[in-house]
Structures are given as structure tokens and as C-alpha cells.
DRENPA-795653 format. One record per residue (C-alpha): x, y, z; residue number from 1. Coordinates in Angstrom, 3 decimals, padded with zeros to 6 digits. Example, Ala and Ser with C-alpha at 12.3 -4.5 7.8 and 13.67 -1.06 7.14 Angstrom:
<nodes>
u->012.300&v->-004.500&w->007.800&i->1
u->013.670&v->-001.060&w->007.140&i->2
</nodes>
This chain:
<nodes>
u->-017.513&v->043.703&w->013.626&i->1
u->-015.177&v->041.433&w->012.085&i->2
u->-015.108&v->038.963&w->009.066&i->3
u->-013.245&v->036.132&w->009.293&i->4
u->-012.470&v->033.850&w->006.479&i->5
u->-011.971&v->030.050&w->007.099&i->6
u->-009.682&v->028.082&w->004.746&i->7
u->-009.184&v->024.455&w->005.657&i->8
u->-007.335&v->022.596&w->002.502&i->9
u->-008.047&v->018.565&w->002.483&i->10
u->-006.825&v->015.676&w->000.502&i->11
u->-009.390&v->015.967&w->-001.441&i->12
u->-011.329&v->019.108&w->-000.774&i->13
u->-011.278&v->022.275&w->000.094&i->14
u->-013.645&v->023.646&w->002.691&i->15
u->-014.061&v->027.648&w->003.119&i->16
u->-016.400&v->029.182&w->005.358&i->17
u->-016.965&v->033.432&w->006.173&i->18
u->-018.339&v->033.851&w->009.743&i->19
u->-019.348&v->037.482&w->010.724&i->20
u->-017.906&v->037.483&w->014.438&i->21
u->-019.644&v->034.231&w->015.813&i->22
u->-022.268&v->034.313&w->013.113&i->23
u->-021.729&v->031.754&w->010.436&i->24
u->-022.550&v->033.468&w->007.264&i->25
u->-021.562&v->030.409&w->004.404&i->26
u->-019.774&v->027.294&w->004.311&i->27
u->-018.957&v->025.335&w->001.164&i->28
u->-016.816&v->022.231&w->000.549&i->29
u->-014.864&v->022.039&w->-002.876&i->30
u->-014.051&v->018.646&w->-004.007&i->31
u->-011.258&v->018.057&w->-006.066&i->32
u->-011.224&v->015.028&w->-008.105&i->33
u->-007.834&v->012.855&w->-008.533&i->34
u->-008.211&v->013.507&w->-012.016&i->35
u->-007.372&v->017.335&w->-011.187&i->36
u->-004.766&v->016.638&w->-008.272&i->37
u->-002.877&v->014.337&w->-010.062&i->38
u->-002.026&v->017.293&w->-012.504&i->39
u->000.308&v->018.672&w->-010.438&i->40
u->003.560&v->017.039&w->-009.532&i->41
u->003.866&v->018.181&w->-005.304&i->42
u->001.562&v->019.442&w->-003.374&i->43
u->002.284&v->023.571&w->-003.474&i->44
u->001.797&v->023.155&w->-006.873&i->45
u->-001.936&v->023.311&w->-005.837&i->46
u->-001.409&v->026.818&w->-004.601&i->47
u->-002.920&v->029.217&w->-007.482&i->48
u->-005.678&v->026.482&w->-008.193&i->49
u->-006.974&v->026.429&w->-005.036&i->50
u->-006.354&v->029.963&w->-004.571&i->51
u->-008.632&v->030.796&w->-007.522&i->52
u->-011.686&v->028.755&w->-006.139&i->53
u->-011.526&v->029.960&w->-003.200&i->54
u->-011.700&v->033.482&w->-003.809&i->55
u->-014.586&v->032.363&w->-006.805&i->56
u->-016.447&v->030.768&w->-003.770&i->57
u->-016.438&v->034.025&w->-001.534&i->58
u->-017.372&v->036.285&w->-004.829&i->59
u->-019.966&v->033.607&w->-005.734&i->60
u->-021.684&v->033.517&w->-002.545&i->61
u->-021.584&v->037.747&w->-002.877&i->62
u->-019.407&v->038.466&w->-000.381&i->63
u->-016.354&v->041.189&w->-000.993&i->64
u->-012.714&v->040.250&w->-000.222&i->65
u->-012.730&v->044.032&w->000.873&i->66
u->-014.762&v->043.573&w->003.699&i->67
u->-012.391&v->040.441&w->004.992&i->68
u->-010.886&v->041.230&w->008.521&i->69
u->-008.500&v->037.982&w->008.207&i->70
u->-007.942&v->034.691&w->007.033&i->71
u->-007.013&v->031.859&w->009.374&i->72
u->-005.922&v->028.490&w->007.519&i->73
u->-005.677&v->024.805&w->008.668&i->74
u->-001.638&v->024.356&w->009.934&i->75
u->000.255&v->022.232&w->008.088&i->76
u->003.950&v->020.215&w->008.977&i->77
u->005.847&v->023.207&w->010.327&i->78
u->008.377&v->021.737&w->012.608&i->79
u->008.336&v->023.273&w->016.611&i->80
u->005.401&v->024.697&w->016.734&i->81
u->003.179&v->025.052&w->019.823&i->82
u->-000.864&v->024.854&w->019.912&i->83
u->-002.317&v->028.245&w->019.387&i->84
u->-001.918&v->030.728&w->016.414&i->85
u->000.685&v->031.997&w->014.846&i->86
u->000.649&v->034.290&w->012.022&i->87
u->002.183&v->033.967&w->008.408&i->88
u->005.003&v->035.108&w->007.890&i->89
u->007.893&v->034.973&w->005.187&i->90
u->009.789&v->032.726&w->007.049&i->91
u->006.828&v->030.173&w->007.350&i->92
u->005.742&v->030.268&w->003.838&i->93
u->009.122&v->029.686&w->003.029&i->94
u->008.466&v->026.427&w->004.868&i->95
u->005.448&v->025.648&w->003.607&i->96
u->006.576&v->026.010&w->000.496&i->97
u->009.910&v->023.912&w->000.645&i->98
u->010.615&v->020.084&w->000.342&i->99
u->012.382&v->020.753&w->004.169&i->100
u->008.648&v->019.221&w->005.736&i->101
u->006.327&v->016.555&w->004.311&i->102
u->003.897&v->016.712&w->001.426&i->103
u->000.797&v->017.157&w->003.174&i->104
u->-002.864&v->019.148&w->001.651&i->105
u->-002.992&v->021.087&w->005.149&i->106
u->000.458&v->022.831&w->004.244&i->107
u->-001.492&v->024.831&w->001.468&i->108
u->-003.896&v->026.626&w->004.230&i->109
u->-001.348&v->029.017&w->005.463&i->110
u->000.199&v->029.576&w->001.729&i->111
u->-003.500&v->030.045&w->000.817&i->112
u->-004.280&v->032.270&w->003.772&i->113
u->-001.300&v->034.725&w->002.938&i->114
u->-001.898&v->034.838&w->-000.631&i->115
u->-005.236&v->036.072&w->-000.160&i->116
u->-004.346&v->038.458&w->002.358&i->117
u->-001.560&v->039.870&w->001.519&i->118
u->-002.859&v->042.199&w->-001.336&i->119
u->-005.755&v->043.011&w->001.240&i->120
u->-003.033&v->044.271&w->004.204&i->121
u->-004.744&v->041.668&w->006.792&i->122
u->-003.623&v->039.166&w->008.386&i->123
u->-003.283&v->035.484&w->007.853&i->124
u->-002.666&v->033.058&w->010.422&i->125
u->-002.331&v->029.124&w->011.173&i->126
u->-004.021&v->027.806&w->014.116&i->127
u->-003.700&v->024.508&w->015.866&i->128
u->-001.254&v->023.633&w->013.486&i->129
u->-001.253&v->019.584&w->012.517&i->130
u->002.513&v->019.256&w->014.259&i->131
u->001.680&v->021.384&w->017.353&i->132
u->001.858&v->019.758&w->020.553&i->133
u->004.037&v->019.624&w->023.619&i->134
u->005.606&v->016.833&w->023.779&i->135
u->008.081&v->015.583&w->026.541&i->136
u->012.009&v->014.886&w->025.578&i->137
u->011.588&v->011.568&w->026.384&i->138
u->008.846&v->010.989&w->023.828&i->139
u->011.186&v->012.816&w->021.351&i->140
u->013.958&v->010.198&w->020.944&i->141
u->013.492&v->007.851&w->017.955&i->142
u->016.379&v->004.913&w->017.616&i->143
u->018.304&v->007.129&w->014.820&i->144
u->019.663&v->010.069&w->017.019&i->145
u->019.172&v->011.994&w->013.737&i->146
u->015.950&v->011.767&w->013.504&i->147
u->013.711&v->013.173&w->016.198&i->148
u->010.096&v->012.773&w->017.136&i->149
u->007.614&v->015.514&w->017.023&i->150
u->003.665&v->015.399&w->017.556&i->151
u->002.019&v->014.869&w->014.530&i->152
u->-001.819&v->014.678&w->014.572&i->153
u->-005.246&v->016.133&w->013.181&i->154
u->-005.050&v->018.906&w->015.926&i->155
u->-007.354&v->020.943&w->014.999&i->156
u->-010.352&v->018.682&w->015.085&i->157
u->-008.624&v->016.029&w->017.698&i->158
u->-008.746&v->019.465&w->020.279&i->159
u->-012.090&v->021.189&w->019.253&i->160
u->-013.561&v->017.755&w->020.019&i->161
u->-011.754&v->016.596&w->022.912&i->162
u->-013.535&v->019.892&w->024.603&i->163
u->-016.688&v->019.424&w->023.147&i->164
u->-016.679&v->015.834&w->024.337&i->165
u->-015.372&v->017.534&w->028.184&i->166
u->-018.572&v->019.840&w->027.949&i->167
u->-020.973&v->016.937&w->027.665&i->168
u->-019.905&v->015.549&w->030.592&i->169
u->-020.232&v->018.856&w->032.245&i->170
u->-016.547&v->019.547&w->032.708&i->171
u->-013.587&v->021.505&w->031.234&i->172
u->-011.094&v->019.947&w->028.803&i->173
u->-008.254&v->020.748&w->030.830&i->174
u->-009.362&v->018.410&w->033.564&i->175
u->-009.697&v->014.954&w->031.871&i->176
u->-007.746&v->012.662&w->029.856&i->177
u->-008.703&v->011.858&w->026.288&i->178
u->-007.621&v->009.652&w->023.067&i->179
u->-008.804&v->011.122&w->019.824&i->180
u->-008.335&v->009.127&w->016.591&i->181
u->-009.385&v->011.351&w->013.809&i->182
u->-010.393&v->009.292&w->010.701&i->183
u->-010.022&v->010.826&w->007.665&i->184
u->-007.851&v->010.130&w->004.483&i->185
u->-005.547&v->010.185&w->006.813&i->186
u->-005.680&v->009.092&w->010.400&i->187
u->-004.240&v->010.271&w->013.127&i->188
u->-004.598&v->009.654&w->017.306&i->189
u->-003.189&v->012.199&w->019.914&i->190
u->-003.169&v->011.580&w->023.623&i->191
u->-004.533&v->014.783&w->026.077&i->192
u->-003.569&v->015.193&w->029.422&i->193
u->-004.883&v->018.166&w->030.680&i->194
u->-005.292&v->020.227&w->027.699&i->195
u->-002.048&v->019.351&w->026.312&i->196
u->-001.423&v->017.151&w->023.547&i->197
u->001.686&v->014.740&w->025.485&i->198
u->002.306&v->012.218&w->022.403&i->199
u->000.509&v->011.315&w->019.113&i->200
u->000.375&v->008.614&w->015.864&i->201
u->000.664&v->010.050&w->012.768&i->202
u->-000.445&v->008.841&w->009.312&i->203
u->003.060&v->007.859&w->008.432&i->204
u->004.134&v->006.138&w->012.100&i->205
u->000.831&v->003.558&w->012.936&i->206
u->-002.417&v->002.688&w->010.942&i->207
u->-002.890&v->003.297&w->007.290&i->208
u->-005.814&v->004.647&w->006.327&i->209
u->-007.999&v->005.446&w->003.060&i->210
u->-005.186&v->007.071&w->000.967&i->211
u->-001.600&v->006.340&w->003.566&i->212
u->000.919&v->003.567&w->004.239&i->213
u->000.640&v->003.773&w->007.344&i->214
u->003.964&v->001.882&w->009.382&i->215
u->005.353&v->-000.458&w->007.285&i->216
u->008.408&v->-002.422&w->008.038&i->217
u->011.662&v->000.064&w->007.434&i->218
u->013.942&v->-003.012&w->005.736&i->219
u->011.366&v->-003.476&w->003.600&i->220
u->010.572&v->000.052&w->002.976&i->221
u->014.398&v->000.571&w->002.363&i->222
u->014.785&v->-002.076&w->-000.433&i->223
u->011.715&v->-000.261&w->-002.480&i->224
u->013.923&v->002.970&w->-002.399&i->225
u->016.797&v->001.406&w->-003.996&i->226
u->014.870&v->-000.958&w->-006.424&i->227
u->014.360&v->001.195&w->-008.684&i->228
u->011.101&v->000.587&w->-009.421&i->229
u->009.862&v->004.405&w->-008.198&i->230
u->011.474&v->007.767&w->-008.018&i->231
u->011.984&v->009.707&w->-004.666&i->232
u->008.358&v->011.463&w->-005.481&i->233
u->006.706&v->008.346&w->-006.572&i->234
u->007.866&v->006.960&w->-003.283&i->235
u->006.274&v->009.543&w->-001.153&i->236
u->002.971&v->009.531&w->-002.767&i->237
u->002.901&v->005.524&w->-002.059&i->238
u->003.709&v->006.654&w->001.803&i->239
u->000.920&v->010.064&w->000.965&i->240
u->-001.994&v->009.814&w->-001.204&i->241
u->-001.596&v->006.513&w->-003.104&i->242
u->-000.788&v->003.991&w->-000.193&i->243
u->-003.359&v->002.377&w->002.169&i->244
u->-006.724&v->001.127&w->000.798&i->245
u->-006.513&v->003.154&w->-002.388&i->246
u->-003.387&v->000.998&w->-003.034&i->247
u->-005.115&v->-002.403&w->-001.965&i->248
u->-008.123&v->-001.486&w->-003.729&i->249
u->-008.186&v->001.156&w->-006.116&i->250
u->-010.189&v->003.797&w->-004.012&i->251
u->-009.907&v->005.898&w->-000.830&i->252
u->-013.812&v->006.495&w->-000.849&i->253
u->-015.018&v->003.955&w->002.133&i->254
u->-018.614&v->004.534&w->001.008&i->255
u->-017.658&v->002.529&w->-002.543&i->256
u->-015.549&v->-000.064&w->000.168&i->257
u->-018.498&v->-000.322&w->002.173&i->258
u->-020.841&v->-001.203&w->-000.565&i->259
u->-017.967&v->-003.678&w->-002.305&i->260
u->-018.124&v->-005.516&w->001.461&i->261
u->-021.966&v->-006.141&w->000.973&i->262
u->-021.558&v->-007.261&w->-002.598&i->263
u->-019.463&v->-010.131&w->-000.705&i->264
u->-015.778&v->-008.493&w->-001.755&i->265
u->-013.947&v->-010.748&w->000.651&i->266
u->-010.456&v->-008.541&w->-000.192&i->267
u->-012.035&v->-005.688&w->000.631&i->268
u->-013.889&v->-006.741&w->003.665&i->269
u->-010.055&v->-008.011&w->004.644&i->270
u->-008.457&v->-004.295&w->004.337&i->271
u->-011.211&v->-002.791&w->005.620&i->272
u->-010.708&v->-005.085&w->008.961&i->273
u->-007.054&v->-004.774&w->009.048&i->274
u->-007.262&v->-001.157&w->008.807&i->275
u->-009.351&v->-001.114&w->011.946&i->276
u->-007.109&v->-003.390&w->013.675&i->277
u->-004.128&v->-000.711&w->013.285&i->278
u->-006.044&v->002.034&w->014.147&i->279
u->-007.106&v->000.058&w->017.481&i->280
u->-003.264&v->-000.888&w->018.086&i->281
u->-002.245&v->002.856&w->018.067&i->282
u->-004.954&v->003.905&w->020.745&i->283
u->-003.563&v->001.277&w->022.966&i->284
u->000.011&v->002.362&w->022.425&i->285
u->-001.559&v->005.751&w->023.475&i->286
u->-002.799&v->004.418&w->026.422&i->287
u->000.186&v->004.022&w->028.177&i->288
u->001.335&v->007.337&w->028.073&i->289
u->-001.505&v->008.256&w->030.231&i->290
u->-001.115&v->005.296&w->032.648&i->291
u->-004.219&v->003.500&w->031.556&i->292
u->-006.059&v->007.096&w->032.873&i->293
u->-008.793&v->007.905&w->029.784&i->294
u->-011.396&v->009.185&w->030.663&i->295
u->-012.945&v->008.695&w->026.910&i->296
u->-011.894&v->007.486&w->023.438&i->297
u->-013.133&v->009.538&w->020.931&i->298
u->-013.298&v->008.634&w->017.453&i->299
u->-013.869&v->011.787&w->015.136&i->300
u->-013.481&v->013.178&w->011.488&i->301
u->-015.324&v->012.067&w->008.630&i->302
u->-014.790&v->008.547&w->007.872&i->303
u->-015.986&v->008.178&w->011.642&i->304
u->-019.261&v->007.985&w->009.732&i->305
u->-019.038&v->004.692&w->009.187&i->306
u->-020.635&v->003.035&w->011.589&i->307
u->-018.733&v->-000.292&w->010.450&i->308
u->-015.660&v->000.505&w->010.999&i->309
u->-016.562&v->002.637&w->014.588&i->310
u->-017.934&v->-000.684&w->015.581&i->311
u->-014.586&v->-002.842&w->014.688&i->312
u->-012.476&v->-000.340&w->016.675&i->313
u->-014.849&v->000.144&w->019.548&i->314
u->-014.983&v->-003.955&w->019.654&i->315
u->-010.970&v->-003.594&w->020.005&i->316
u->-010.739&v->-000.676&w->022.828&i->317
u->-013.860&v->-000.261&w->024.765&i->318
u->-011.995&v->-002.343&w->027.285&i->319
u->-009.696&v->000.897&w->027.920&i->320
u->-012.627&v->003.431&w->028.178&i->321
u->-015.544&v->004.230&w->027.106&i->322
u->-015.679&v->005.028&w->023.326&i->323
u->-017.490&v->008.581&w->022.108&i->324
u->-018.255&v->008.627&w->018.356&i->325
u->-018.191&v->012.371&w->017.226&i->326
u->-018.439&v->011.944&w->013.378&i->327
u->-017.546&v->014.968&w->011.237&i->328
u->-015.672&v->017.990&w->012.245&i->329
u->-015.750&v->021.058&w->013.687&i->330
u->-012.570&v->022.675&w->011.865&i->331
u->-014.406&v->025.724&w->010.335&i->332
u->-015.629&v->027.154&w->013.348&i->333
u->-012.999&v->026.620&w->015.245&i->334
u->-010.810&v->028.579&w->012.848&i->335
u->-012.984&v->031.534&w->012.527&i->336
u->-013.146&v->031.906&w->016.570&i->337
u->-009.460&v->031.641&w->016.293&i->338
u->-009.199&v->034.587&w->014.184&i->339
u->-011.652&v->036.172&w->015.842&i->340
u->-009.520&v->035.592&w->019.384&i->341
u->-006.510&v->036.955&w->017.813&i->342
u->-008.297&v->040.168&w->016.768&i->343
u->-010.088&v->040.762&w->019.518&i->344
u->-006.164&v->040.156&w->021.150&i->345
u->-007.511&v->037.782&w->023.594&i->346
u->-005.125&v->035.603&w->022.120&i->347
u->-001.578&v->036.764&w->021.019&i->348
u->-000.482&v->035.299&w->017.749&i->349
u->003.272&v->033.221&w->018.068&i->350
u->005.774&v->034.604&w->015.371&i->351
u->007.696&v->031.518&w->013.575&i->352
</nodes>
């Protein structure tokens, strides 16, 4: 019997769940308010106060640390990385931890993972890390030979529904073609072919979203940098956490946009289109790396919720395939049957 321990850090939450084996035995979402967030100046900073809840949370719920079997956390921007697990070691926290890879909440799950575990003598692993994919070397070159593509996506969710949306068609994820677009504060698409993520738009390379720039034009982007009107940190939390409709509008929370659109808040309604339009221009872009071949678009993660802006999108791409709404996520479970595969050595955790 094994307990596995869930950790998936957010933008703006932190979700936790303890399965026993298979068996879900809690799951609990901590919000964090931007109050709290903005207290700390980057991102690891969170480390100890996240740490702290969630070991409160499994004490709370009257569950031992003792009795933990292993922690798997929600990957963050490690560079090379493959789909799959790989377990925490020095070298990756080292990564985490550094200013070498984006700011990014999901960095904080293996760093949260190995704190935890560490005085235990388990293990703590990533899985389905958020830059794992196989990409080709074409898709790799950027215009700047110093600067090279890699896949950068919500993989977790983007894969655990891509094969739940295979199995209600009766068939196996490694047989069909998918685009994913995971909405969230961020918002990502990926491309599968096969069971292999072949190309992907991240948060900082397409659409914006509820708290990120999105693609904005580099001249542009260039002249902020030097007008010194923001520091190098300020900078990156207008690309991360400040940019997109919290910059246009003053919140991330599309249920307060929503509501502002019905009240007859014509700027909002405006965003709130255009960031629909984006999101619809990177699943077409994705559509040519598979030839035009989807099988299904699936729109996932929790701002998928919104039925308005699932409608704008689908009104954009259902001319490519058809369009599978799968609101929500799956993350938690996914990650514990990770674990639970890498115990069990069905799976064989990657060393970084």
C-alpha cells in the first residue's frame, strides 16, 4: 500500500491531494490572494510559505507525513526534459531555484516536493513536466541562432486529457491527433501526434491570457526595456502575472470580466474578444504541424468554464475539427498514478 502525495502549485493556488494507491483520500485547493503573493519579490521566494500550508493541510485533514510513500509535484521550466518522471534531485532544484529558467508558480512543485521529502527519506519527483515534449530540430530554430525553441505547454493536463478525450471515442491516445489549449491564468496549446507532444504555444509566444502578455511585438517590447520606466523584474511580471487582462482591466478573475460584460463594459467585452481571437490564431498555427490531420480540438483547464469564451473560440476553429470542451483538470490524479507508477517501477524515473 502506498501513499502518494499530490502537490500541484498555481498562479494563484495551491492544490494538494493524498491518494491511498488509486483511492483518493482528500483534495483541497489553497488560494492565495495577490495581496500575499505580491509579498515576495520572485517566485521561489514562495517556497517556505507554501511549504508550511501544505504540510498544515495534510496534518489538518489528520493524515501523518510519516505514513507518505512520495511526493510527486507539477514540473516546472526545466530545460530538455522528456514526458515522464523524473525525480528531484540537487541538480534540478538547483534549477528550479535559479534565475537560469523563467518565473513560473509550477517551478515551486518540485522545490516543494523535495522539501517535504527529504527529511522523510522518500522520494520526490516531477512528472509531465510543463517544458517536456519532443520536439523535432526543425521546430527548434527561432530567427536568433542563440535562442532556441523548446515545447512549452500545460502538459500535464493538455496529456491526461488528450487520452481521456481518445477513450471516449473508444480509442487509444497514441492513435489520433489532437490540439489542446489549456485555459488557465495562463494559456497554453500543444499539438499530439501519436502520443507525442511535436510543437506547442506557450503563454509568452501566442495569446495572452488572464494574468500574461502573451506575443507582443519584440521592437516594441525592446524600447520598454530600455525606457526606463521598469526594472528587469518589473518587466517580467508585465510578461508573468501582471500582463494580459489583469493589465487591461485590473483583474485576472474572468468570472468578475464576465459579469463587467453584462453590466455593458464595452472595454472589457473588447479584451475579452481579443483574447479569444489569439487563442484561436495559435490552434490554427498548430494545425499545420499536423497537416490539417485533428482529429479533435480540445479546450481544457479552468477558465474553459466559461462557456463565453469556449463559444468565441469554437466560432473561430470548428472549421478545423470538431471542438471537445473538457473544463477543469485532471492534474491531481494524474500525479498520484504517476507516483504510484514509479513505485510500483512500472515506470522508471529519468535522472536530470
Amino acid at each position: 500500500m502506498y501513499y502518494v502525495l499530490s502537490v500541484n502549485p498555481g498562479s494563484t493556488s495551491t492544490k494538494v491531494a493524498l491518494y491511498e494507491d488509486e483511492k483518493k483520500l482528500f483534495t483541497e485547493n489553497i488560494e492565495h490572494t495577490r495581496e500575499e503573493l505580491d509579498g515576495f519579490e520572485k517566485i521561489p521566494d514562495q517556497l517556505e510559505y507554501r511549504k508550511a500550508l501544505v504540510i498544515k493541510t495534510v496534518l489538518d485533514k489528520g493524515y501523518k507525513l510519516e505514513d507518505l510513500s512520495a511526493i510527486v509535484g507539477r514540473g516546472g521550466l526545466v530545460p530538455n526534459l522528456k514526458t515522464g518522471g523524473y525525480l528531484v534531485n540537487e541538480k534540478m532544484e538547483e534549477v528550479l531555484k535559479s534565475d537560469y529558467i523563467s518565473a513560473h508558480a509550477s517551478n515551486l512543485g518540485g522545490l516543494i516536493a523535495k522539501a517535504i521529502a527529504d527529511p522523510l527519506k522518500i522520494p520526490a519527483y516531477i512528472y509531465d513536466a510543463v517544458t517536456s515534449g519532443e520536439l523535432s530540430e526543425v521546430a527548434k530554430i527561432t530567427g536568433m541562432p542563440d535562442i532556441t525553441r523548446q515545447s512549452k505547454c500545460h502538459v500535464l493536463n493538455s496529456r491526461a486529457m488528450a487520452r481521456k478525450c481518445a477513450e471516449m471515442q473508444g480509442k487509444k491516445y497514441e492513435e489520433m491527433n489532437f490540439i489542446v489549449s489549456h485555459l488557465g491564468g495562463g494559456i497554453s496549446a500543444s499539438a499530439h501526434k501519436n502520443g507525442h507532444i511535436i510543437d506547442s504555444v506557450a503563454d509568452d509566444d501566442g495569446q495572452f491570457s488572464p494574468e500574461r502578455s502573451g506575443s507582443v511585438p519584440l521592437l516594441d517590447v525592446i524600447d520598454l526595456c530600455y525606457s526606463g520606466k521598469h526594472t528587469k523584474e518589473e518587466m517580467k511580471q508585465l510578461v508573468r502575472g501582471k500582463g494580459g487582462m489583469y493589465a487591461h482591466l485590473g483583474t485576472s478573475d474572468c468570472r468578475v470580466i464576465e459579469q463587467r460584460i453584462k453590466d455593458g463594459d464595452q472595454r472589457a467585452k473588447l479584451v475579452f474578444e481579443a483574447q479569444a481571437y489569439q487563442i484561436a490564431k495559435g490552434i490554427g498555427l498548430l494545425s499545420i504541424t499536423l497537416f490539417g490531420e485533428v482529429d479533435n480540438i480540445i479546450l481544457t483547464g479552468g477558465v474553459a468554464n466559461s462557456n463565453l469564451l469556449t463559444s468565441m473560440i469554437e466560432k473561430y476553429v470548428k472549421f478545423i475539427a470538431p471542438v471537445v470542451v473538457l473544463p477543469g483538470e485532471n492534474e491531481m490524479e494524474s500525479l498520484a498514478n504517476a507516483g504510484l507508477r514509479l513505485l510500483k517501477g512500472e515506470e522508471t524515473a529519468k535522472e536530470y
